[in-house]
N, CA and C of each residue as an Amber inpcrd file, in Angstrom:
protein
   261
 -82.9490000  84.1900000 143.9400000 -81.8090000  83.3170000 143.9110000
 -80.6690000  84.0900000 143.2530000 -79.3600000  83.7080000 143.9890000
 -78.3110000  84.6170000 143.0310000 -77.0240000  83.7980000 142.9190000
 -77.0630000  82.6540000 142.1650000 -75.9330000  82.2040000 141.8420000
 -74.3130000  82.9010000 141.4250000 -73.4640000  82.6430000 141.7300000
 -72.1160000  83.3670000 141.8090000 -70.8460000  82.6590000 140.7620000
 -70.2560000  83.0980000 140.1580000 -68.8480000  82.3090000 140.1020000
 -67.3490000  83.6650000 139.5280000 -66.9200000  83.2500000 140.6300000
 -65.3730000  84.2200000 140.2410000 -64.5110000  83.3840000 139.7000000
 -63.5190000  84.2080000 138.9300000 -62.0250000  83.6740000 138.6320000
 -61.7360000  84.8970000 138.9220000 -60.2520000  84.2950000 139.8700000
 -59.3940000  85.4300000 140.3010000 -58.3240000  85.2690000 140.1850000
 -58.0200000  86.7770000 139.2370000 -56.8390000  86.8410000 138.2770000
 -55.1790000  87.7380000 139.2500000 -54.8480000  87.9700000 138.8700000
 -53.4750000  88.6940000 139.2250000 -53.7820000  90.2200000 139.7320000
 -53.1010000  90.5380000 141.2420000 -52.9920000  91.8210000 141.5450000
 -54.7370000  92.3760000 142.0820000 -55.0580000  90.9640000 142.4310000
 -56.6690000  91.7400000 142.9520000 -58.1190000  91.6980000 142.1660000
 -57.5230000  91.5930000 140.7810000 -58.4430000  91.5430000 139.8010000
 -59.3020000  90.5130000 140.1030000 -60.6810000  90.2940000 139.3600000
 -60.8740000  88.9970000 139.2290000 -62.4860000  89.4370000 138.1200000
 -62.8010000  88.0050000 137.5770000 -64.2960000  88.1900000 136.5700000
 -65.0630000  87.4350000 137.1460000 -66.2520000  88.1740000 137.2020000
 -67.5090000  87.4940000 138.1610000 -68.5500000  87.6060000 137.3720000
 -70.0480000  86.5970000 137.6410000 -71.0130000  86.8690000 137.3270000
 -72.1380000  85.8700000 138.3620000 -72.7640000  87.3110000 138.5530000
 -73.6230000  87.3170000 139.9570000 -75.0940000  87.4140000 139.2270000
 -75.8830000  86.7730000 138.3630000 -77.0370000  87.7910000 138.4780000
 -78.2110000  87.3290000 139.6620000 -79.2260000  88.4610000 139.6490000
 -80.0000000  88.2440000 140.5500000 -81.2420000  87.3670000 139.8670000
 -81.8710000  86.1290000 139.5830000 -83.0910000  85.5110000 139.4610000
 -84.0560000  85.7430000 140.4990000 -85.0960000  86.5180000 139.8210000
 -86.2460000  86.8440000 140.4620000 -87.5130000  85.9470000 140.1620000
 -88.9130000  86.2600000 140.4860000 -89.7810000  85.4970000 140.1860000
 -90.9770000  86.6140000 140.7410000 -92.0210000  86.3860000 139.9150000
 -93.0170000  86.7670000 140.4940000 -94.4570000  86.3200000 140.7930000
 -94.8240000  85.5750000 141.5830000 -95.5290000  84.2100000 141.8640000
 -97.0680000  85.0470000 141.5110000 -97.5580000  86.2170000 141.7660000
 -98.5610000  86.6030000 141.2700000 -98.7050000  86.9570000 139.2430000
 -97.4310000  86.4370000 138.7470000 -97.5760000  86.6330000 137.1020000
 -98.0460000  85.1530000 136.8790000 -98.8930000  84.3370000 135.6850000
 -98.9210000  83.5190000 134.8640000 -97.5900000  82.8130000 135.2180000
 -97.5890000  80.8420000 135.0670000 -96.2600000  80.6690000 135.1210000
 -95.5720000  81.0090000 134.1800000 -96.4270000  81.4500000 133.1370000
 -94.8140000  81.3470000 131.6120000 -94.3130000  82.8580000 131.4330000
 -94.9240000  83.5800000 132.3850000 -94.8930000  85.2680000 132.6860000
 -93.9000000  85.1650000 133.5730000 -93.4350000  84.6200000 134.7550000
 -93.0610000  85.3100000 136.1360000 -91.7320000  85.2050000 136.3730000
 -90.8660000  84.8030000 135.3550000 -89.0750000  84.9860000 136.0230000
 -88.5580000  85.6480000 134.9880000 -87.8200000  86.3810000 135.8960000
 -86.5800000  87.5060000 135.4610000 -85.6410000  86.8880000 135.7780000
 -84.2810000  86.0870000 134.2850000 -83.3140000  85.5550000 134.5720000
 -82.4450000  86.0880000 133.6020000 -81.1490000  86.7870000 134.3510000
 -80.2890000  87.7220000 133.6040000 -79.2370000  86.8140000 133.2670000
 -78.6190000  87.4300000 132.1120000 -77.2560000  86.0960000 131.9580000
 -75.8210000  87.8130000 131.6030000 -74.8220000  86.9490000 132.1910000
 -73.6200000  87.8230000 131.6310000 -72.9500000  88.1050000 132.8660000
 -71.8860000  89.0260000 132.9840000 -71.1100000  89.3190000 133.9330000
 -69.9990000  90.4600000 133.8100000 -69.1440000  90.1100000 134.5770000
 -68.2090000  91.7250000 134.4800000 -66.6360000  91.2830000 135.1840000
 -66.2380000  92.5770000 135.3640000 -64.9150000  92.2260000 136.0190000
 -64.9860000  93.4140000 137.3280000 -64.0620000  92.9840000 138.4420000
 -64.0390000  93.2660000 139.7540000 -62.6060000  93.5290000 140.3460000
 -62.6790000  94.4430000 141.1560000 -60.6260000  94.3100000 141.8260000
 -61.2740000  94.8330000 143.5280000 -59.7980000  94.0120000 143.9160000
 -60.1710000  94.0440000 145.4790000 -58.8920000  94.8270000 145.6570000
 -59.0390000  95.9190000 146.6500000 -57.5670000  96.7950000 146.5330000
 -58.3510000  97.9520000 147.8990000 -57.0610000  98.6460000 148.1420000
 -56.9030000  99.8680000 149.1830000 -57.0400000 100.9190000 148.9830000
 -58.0790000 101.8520000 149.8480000 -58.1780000 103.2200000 149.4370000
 -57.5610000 103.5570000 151.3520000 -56.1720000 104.2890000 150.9100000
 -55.2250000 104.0970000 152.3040000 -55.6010000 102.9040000 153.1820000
 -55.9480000 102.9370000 154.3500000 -56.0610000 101.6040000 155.2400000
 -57.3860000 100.3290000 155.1640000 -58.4740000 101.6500000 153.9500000
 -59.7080000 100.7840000 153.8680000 -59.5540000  99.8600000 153.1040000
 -59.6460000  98.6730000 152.7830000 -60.1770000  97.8270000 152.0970000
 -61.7540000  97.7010000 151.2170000 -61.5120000  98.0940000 149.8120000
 -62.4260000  97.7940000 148.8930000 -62.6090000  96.5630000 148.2570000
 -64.1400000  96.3940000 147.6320000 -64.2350000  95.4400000 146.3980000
 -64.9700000  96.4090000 145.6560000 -64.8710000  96.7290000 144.2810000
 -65.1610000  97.1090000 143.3600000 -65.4010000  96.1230000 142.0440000
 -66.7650000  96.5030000 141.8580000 -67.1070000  95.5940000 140.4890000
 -67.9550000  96.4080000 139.3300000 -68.3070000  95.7240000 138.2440000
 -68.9120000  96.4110000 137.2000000 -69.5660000  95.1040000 136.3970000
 -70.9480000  94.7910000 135.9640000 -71.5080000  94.0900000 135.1950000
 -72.6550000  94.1070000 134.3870000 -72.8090000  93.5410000 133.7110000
 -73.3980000  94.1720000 132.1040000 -74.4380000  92.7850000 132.1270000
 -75.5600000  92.8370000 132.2450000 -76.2290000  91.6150000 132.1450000
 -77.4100000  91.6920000 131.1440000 -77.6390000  90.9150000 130.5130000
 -78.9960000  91.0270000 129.3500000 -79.8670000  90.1500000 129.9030000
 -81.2160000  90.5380000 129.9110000 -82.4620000  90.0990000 130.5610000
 -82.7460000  89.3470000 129.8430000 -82.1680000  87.7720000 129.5590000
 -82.3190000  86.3070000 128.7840000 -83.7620000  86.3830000 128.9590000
 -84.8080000  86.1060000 129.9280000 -86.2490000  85.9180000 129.9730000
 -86.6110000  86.3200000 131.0340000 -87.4790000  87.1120000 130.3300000
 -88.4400000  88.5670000 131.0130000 -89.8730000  88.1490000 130.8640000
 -90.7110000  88.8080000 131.6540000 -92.0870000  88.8170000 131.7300000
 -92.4520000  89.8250000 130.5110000 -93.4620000  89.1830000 129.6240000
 -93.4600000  90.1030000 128.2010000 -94.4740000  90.8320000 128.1730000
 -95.1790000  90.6960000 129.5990000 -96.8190000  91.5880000 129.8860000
 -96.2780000  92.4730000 130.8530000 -95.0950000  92.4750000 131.2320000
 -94.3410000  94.1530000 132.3270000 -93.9160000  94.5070000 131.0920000
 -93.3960000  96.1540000 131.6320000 -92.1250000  96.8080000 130.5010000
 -91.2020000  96.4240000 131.4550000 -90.0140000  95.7710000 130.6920000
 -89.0960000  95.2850000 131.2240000 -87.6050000  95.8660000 130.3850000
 -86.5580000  96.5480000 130.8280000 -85.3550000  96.5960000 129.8880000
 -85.0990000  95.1520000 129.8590000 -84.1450000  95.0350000 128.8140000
 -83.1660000  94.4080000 128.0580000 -82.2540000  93.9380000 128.4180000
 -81.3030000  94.9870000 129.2830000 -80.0570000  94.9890000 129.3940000
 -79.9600000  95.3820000 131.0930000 -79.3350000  95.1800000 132.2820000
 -78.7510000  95.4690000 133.2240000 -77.4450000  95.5860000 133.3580000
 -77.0320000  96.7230000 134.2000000 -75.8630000  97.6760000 134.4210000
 -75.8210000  97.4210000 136.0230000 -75.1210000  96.7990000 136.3300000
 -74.7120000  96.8210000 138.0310000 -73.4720000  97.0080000 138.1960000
 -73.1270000  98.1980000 139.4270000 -72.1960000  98.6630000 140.0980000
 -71.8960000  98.2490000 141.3130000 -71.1770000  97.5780000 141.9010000
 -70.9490000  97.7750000 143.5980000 -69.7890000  98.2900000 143.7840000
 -70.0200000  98.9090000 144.8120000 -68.7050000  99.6080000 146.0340000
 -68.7790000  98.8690000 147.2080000 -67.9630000  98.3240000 147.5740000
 -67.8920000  97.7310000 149.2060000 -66.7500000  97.9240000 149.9070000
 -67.5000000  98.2310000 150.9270000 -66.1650000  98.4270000 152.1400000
 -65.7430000  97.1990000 153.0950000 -64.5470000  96.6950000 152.8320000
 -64.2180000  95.6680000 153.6510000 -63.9410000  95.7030000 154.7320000
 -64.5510000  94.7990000 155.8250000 -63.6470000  94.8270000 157.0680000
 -63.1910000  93.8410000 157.9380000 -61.8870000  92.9070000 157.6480000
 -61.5330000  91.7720000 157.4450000 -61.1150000  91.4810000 158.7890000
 -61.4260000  90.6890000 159.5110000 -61.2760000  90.1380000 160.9390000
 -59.7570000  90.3210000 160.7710000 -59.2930000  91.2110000 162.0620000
 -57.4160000  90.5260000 161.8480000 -57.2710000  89.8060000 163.2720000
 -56.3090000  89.3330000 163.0770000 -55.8400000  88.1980000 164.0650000
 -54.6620000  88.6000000 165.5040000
């Protein structure tokens, strides 16, 4: 599951937080979800005619399975290339 929410600020900018909720149906129930909390900031802008989204987010692993080694903390990057229907 990956719940979403932006605010979008001035000039392209905007702050998002996307994390990914996982599960793992073969762990114990009080073992099996990975649910990250936190977020980042993002800009939508031009590299010459292409259209980008660029983001950056910092998420801490709120509740982890404590019988995996699991980090702490998540670091997600995206690059995307847009390609916007024109009319």
């Amino acid at each position: 599951m990956q719940p979403f929410i932006n605010y979008n600020l001035a000039k392209g900018w905007y702050i998002t937080s996307s994390p990914i909720i996982t599960s793992n149906w073969k762990l114990p129930s009080d073992e099996r979800w990975l649910v990250p909390f936190g977020g980042g900031v993002g800009r939508v802008f031009k590299i010459g005619k292409q259209s980008v989204n660029a983001q950056v987010q910092n998420l801490y692993n709120a509740i982890h399975p404590d019988t995996l080694p699991f980090p702490q903390w998540q670091l997600r990057m995206d690059f995307i290339l847009l390609f916007p229907k024109e009319k």
